[in-house]
C-alpha positions in Angstrom: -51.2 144.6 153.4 -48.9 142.9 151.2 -46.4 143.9 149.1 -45.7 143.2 145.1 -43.0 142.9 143.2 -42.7 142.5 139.6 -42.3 138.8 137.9 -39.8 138.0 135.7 -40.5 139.8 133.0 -41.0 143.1 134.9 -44.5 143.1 134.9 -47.0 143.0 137.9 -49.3 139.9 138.6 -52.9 139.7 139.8 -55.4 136.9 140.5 -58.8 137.6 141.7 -62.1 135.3 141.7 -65.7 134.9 142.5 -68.5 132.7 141.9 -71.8 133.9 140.7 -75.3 132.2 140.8 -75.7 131.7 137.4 -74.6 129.2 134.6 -71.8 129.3 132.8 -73.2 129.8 129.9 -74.7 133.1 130.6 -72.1 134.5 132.5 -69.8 133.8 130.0 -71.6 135.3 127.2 -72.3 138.8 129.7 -68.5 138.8 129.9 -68.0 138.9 126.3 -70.4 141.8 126.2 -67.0 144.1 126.3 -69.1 147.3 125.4 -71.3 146.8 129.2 -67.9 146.9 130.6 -68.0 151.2 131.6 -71.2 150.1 133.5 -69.3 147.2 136.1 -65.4 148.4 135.8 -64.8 151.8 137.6 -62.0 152.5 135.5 -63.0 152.0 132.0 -64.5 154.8 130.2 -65.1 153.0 126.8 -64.3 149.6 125.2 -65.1 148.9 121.4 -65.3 145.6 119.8 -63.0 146.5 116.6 -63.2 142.8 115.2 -63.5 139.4 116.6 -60.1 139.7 118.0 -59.1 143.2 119.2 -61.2 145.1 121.9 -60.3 148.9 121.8 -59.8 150.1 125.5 -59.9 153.7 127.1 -59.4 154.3 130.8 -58.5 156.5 133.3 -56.6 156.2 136.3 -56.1 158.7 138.9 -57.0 161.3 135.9 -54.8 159.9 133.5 -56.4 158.6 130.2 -54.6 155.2 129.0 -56.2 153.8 125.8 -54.7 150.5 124.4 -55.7 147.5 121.9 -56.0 143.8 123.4 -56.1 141.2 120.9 -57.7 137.7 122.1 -55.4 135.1 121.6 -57.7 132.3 123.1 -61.6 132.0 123.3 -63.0 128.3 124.6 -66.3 128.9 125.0 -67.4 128.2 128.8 -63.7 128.0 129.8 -61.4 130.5 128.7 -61.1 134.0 127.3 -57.0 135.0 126.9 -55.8 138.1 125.8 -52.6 140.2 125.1 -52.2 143.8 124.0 -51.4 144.6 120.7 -50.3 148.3 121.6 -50.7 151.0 124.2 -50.5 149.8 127.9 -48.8 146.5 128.1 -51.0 143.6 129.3 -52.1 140.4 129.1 -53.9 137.9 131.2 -57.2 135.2 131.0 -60.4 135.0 132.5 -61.6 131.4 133.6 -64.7 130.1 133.6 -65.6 127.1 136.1 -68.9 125.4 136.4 -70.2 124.7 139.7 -72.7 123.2 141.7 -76.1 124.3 141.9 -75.9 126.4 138.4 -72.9 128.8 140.1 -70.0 130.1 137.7 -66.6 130.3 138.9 -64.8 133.4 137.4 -61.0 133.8 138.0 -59.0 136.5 136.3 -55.3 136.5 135.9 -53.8 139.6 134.9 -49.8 141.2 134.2 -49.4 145.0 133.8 -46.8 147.3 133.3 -47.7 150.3 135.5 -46.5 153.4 134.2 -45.1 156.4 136.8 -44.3 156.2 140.6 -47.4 156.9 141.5 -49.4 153.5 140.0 -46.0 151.4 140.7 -46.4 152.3 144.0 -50.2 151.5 143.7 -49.3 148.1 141.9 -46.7 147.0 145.1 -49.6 147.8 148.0 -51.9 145.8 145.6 -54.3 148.6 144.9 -54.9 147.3 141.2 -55.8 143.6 143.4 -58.4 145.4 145.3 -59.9 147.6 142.1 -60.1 144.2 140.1 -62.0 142.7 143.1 -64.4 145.3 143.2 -65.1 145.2 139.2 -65.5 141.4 139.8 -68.4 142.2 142.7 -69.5 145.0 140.1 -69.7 142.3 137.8 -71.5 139.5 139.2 -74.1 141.6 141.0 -74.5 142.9 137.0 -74.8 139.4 135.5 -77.1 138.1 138.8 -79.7 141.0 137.9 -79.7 140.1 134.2 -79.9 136.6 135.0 -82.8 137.4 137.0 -85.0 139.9 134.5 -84.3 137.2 132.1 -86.4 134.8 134.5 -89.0 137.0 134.8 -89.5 137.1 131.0 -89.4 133.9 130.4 -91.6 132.9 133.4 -94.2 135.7 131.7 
């Protein structure tokens, strides 16, 4: 087990990845589906697309509700989606999007967060919030694989 601190501007960092078998294409535009995210991210009870910039978010953690606005500083399509919040929990980070062989997508998030209490600070050193985010990213892929695979079936019908 490792042990976090906080960077320089007192916030915690995370990196996480994995590669799904699909193209980029596709798995970017399932990302930017931010109203599927309640059905791949443990955490999130509800995310609203307010505007083509700010994504509403509502979460609970360990029975606490946190609800915050992100605003999307940076969309490349099939590379980059970077965001910051605008108010509420303080966080920012980017999801990368990397082509591969074979059709594969590369997905890497990056992500700084201010826990709030003892109890998620001590979560944040142990790297709990690393292992949750890894877990939404296997959530995730095995979400976009079975889409990417009904789609298939349609097509091939």
């Amino acid at each position: 087990m490792r042990w976090k601190t906080r960077n320089s501007r007192g916030l915690f960092t995370l990196s996480e990845s994995t590669e799904i078998d699909a193209d980029v294409e596709f798995v970017f535009a399932y990302w930017n589906r931010y109203e599927s995210f309640p059905r791949f991210m443990q955490s999130v009870r509800r995310t609203k697309r307010i505007d083509r910039e700010c994504v509403l978010w509502d979460i609970d953690i360990a029975g606490h509700q946190i609800v915050w606005e992100s605003r999307i500083v940076e969309c490349t399509p099939y590379k980059i989606v970077r965001w910051e919040s605008s108010w509420g929990r303080k966080n920012a980070g980017a999801v990368r999007f990397e082509t591969l062989a074979d059709g594969r997508t590369a997905l890497t998030v990056a992500i700084e967060y201010q826990p709030l209490g003892m109890l998620e600070t001590l979560g944040a050193r142990f790297g709990m919030a690393d292992l949750h985010v890894r877990r939404d990213l296997e959530r995730f892929r095995n979400f976009a694989e079975s889409h990417r695979l009904q789609v298939a079936k349609v097509a091939a019908s």
